[in-house]
VEXDREN-2710 file (C-alpha; in Angstrom, 1 decimal):
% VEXDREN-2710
k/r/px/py/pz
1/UNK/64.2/101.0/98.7
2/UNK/64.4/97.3/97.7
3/UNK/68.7/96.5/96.9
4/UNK/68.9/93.5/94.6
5/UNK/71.6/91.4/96.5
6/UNK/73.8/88.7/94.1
7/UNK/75.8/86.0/94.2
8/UNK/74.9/82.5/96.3
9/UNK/73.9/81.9/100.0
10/UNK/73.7/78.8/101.6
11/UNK/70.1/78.4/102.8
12/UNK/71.5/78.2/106.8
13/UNK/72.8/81.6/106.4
14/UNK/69.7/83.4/105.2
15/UNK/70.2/85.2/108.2
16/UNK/73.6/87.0/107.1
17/UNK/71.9/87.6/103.6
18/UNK/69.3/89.6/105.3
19/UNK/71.6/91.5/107.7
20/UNK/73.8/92.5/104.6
21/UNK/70.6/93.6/102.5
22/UNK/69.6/95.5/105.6
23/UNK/72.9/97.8/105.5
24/UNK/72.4/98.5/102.1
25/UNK/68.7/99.5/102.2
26/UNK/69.0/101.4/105.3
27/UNK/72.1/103.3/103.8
28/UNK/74.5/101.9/106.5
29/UNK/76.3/100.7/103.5
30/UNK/76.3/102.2/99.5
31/UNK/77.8/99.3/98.6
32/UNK/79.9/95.8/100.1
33/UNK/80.6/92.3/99.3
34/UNK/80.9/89.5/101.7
35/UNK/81.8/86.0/101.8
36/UNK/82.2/83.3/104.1
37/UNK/84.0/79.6/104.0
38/UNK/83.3/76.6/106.0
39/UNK/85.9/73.8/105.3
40/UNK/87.3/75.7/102.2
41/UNK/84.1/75.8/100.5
42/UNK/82.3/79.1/99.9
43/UNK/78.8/78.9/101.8
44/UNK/78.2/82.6/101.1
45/UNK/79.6/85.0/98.5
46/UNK/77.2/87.9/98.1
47/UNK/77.3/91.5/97.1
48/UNK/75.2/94.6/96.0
49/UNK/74.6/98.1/96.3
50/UNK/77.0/100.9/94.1
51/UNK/80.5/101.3/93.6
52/UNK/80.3/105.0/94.0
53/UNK/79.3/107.4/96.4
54/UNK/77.3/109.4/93.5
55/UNK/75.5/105.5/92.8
56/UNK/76.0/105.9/88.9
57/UNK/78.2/102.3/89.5
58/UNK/76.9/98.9/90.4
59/UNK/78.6/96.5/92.7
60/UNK/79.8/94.2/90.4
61/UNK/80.7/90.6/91.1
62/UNK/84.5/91.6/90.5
63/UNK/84.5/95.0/92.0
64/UNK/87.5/95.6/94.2
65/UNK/87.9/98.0/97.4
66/UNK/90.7/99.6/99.3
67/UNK/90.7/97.3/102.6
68/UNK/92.8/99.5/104.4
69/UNK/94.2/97.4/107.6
70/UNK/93.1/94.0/106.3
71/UNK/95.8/94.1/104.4
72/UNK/98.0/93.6/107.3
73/UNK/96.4/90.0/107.6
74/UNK/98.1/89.3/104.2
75/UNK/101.8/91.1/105.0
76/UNK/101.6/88.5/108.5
77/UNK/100.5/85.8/106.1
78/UNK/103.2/86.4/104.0
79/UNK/105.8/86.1/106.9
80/UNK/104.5/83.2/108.5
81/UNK/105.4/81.7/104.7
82/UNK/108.8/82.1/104.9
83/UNK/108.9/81.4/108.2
84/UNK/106.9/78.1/108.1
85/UNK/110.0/77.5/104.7
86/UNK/112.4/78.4/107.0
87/UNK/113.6/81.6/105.3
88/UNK/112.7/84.0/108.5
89/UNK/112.8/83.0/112.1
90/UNK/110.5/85.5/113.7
91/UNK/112.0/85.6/117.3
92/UNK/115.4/86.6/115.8
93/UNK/116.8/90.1/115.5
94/UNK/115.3/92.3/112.7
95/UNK/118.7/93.4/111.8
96/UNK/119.8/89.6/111.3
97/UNK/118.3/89.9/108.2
98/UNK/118.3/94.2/107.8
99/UNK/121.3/95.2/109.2
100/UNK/121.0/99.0/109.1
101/UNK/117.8/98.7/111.4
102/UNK/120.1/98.1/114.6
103/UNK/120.5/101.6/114.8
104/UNK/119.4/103.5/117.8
105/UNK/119.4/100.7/120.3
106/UNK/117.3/98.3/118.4
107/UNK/119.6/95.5/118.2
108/UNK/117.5/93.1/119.8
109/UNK/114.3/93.8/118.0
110/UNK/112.7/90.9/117.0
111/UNK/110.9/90.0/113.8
112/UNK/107.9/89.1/116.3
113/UNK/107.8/92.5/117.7
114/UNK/107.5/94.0/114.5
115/UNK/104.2/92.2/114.1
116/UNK/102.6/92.1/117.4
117/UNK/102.9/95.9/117.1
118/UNK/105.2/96.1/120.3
119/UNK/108.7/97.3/118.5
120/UNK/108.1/101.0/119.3
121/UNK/107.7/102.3/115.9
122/UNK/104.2/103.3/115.8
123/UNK/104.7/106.2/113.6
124/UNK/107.9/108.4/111.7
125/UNK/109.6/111.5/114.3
126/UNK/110.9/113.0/111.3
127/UNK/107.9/114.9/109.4
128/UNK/106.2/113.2/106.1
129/UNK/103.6/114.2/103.6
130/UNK/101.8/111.7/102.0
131/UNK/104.2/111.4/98.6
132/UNK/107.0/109.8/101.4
133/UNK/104.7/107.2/101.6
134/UNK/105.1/106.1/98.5
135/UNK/108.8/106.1/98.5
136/UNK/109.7/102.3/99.9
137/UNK/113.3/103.4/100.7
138/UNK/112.8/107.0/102.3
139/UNK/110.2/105.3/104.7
140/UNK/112.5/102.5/105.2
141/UNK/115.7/104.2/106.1
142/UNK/114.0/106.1/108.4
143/UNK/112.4/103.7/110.6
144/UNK/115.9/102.0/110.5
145/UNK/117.6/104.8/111.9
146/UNK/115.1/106.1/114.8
147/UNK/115.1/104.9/118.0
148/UNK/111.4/103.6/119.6
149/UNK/109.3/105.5/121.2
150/UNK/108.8/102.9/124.0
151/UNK/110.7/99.8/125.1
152/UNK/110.1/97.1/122.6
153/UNK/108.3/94.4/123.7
154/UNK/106.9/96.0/126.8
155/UNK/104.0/97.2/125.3
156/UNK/101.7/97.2/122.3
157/UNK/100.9/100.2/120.1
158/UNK/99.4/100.4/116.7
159/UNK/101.3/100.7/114.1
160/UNK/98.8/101.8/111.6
161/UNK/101.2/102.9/108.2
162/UNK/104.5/101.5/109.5
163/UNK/104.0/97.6/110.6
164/UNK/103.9/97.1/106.5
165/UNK/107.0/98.6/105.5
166/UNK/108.7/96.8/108.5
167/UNK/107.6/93.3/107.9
168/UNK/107.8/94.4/104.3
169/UNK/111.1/95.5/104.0
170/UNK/112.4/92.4/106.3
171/UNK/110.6/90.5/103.4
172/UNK/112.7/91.9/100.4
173/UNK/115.4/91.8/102.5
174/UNK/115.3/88.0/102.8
175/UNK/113.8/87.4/99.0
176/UNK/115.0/90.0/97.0
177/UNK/111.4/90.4/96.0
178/UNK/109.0/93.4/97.1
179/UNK/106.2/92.3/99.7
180/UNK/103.5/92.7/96.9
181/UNK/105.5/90.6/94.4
182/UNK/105.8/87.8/96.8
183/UNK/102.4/88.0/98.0
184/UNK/101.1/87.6/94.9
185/UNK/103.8/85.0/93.5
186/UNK/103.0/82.9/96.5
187/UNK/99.8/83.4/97.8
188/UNK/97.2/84.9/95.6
189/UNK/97.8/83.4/92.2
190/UNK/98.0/80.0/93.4
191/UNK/94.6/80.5/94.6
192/UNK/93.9/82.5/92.2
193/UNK/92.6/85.1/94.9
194/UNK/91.8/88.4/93.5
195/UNK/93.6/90.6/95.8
196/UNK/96.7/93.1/95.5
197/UNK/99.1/94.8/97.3
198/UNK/100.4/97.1/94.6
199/UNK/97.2/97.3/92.3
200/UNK/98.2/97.8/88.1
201/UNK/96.5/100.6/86.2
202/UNK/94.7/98.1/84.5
203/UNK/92.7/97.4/86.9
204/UNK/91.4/100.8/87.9
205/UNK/88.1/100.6/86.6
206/UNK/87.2/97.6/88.6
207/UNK/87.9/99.6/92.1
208/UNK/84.7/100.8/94.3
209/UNK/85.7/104.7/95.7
210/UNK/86.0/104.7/99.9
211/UNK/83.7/107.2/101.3
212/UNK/85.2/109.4/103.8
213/UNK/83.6/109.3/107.4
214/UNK/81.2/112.0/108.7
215/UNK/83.4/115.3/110.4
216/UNK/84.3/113.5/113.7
217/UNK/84.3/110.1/112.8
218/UNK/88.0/109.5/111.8
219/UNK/90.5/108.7/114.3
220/UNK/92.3/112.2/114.2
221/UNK/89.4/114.1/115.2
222/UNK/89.6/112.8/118.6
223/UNK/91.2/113.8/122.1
224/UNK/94.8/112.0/121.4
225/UNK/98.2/111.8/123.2
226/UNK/101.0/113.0/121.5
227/UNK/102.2/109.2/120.5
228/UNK/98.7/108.7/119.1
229/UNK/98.5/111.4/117.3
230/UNK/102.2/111.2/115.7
231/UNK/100.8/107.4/114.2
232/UNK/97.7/109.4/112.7
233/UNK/98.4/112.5/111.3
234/UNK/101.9/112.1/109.9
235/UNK/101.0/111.9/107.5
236/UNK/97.5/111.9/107.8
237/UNK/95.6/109.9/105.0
238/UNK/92.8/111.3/103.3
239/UNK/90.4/108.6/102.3
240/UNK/89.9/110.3/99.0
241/UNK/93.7/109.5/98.3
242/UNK/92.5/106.2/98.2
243/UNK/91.4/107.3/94.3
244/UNK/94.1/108.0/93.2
245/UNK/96.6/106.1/90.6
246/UNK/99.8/106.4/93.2
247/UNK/98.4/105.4/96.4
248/UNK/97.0/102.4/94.5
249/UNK/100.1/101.5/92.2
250/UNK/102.2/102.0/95.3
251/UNK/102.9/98.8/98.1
252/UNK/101.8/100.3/101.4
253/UNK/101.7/96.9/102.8
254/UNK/99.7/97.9/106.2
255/UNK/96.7/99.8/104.5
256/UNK/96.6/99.7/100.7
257/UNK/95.6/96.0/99.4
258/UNK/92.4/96.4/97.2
259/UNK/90.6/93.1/97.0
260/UNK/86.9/92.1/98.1
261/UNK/85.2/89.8/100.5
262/UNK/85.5/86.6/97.7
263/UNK/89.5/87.0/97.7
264/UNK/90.0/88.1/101.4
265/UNK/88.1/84.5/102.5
266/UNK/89.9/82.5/99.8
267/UNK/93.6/83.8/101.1
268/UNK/92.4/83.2/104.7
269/UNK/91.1/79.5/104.4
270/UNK/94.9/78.8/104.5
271/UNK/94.7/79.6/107.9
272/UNK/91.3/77.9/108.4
273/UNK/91.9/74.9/107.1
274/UNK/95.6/73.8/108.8
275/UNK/97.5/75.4/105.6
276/UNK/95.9/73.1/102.7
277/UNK/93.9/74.3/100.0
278/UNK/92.3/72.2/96.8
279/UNK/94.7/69.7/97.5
280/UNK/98.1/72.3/97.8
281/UNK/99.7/72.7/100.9
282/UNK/100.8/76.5/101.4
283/UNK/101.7/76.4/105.3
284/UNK/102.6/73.6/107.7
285/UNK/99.6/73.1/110.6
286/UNK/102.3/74.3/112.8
287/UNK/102.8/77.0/110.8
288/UNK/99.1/78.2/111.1
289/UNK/99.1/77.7/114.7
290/UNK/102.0/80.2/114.7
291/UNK/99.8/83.0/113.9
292/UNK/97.6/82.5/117.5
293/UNK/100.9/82.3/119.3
294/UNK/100.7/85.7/122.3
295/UNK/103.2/87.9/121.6
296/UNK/101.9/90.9/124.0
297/UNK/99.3/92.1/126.0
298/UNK/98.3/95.4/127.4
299/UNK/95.8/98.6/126.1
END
């Protein structure tokens, strides 16, 4: 089966046009975008295949997809703005700027922590469904209250659902301004990057449906410790809540940015070009450099 692939490729990169048609004709993918800068210019942006798992939808050059943990590259992004303005210093105590979060011998949690995934917060003890998730203060409260499950900064651990709300809510507590709202004040318009952290309803009909994996594929179907587990199943997400108006319309900063390969390379040539893009400066070089700076190490 012969997938018509569109957009532009830069002859030098045929190579990455054929992989991509590859996945789609072999069924690896249904449907994808992807896209590729050198020196801020686009050299590829391509995309093809269906929108939907039933293939009644095309790709379209605007379609938009649930990115799950890229969206973490955009809540760090976001910091490392108001750090590189001076707004956040990222090796200071969370609770210098969110005060109830000292609680439970987290004092001297850094900022830093929060995003190298070493603060001990992997996952909520108290029990959630999925609707918590969509209540900003509820999640919030409680990771300010619990204590960590390890030593922060001794470690790393992934913090799958709760590294957004964290940087997040040290983010609103700084601007006044949700994480979304300043992402997209700040970052995406002025690019004019087609990505969102909070997507609105009008937009609906643009987004591509996630397909869930095969039965033993997803992360909770594996032998887990008790830690890992905890950051996985509560709650556990359902890709097919992905579909729905509230997981879309909420901020779930860490896992529910809908955007495409165009916009996700646009937002990131900040970072690959020393903070300057079409003549605006968005981030000091410094400031970029920031972002490779070791934090932790360990499995």
């Amino acid at each position: 089966m012969t997938i018509e692939i569109h957009g532009t490729c830069d002859p030098r990169f045929e190579g990455v046009r054929q992989a991509f048609a590859g996945n789609l004709e072999s069924g690896l993918d249904v449907g994808a975008s992807f896209a590729a800068t050198v020196n801020g210019e686009f050299v590829i942006d391509i995309w093809g295949g269906f929108a939907d798992p039933a293939r009644t939808r095309p790709w379209e050059a605007d379609t938009l997809v649930n990115v799950y943990s890229t969206t973490k590259t955009m809540t760090a992004l976001t910091a490392l703005l108001l750090a590189d303005r001076g707004e956040l210093d990222v090796h200071a105590p969370v609770a210098r700027y969110w005060p109830e979060f000292a609680a439970n011998g987290k004092a001297a949690v850094t900022v830093a922590q929060l995003m190298a995934h070493s603060a001990g917060l992997s996952g909520w003890k108290e029990p959630l469904s999925k609707a918590d998730l969509y209540d900003w203060d509820k999640v919030t409260t409680l990771l300010a209250a619990q204590a960590p499950f390890w030593e922060p900064g001794t470690a790393p651990g992934y913090h799958a659902l709760t590294q957004g709300y964290l940087v997040g809510e040290v983010v609103r507590r700084i601007t006044g301004r949700s994480l979304g709202t300043v992402f997209r004040t700040e970052i995406a318009e002025p690019l004019g990057a087609d990505f969102h952290i909070g997507l609105p309803a009008s937009e609906d009909h643009r987004v591509a449906e996630l397909i869930p994996p095969p039965r033993g594929g997803a992360i909770e179907d594996g032998d887990m410790s008790e830690l890992t587990a905890n950051m996985a199943t509560n709650p556990g997400i359902d890709v097919r809540e992905t579909r729905t108006r509230a997981w879309r319309a909420a901020e779930i900063p860490a896992a529910g940015g809908q955007g495409n390969a165009r916009a996700i390379a646009r937002v990131h040539s900040i970072l690959a070009n020393g903070g300057e893009v079409d003549g605006r400066r968005y981030l000091s070089e410094a400031g970029c450099r920031r972002a490779l700076e070791l934090q932790v190490e360990g499995h």
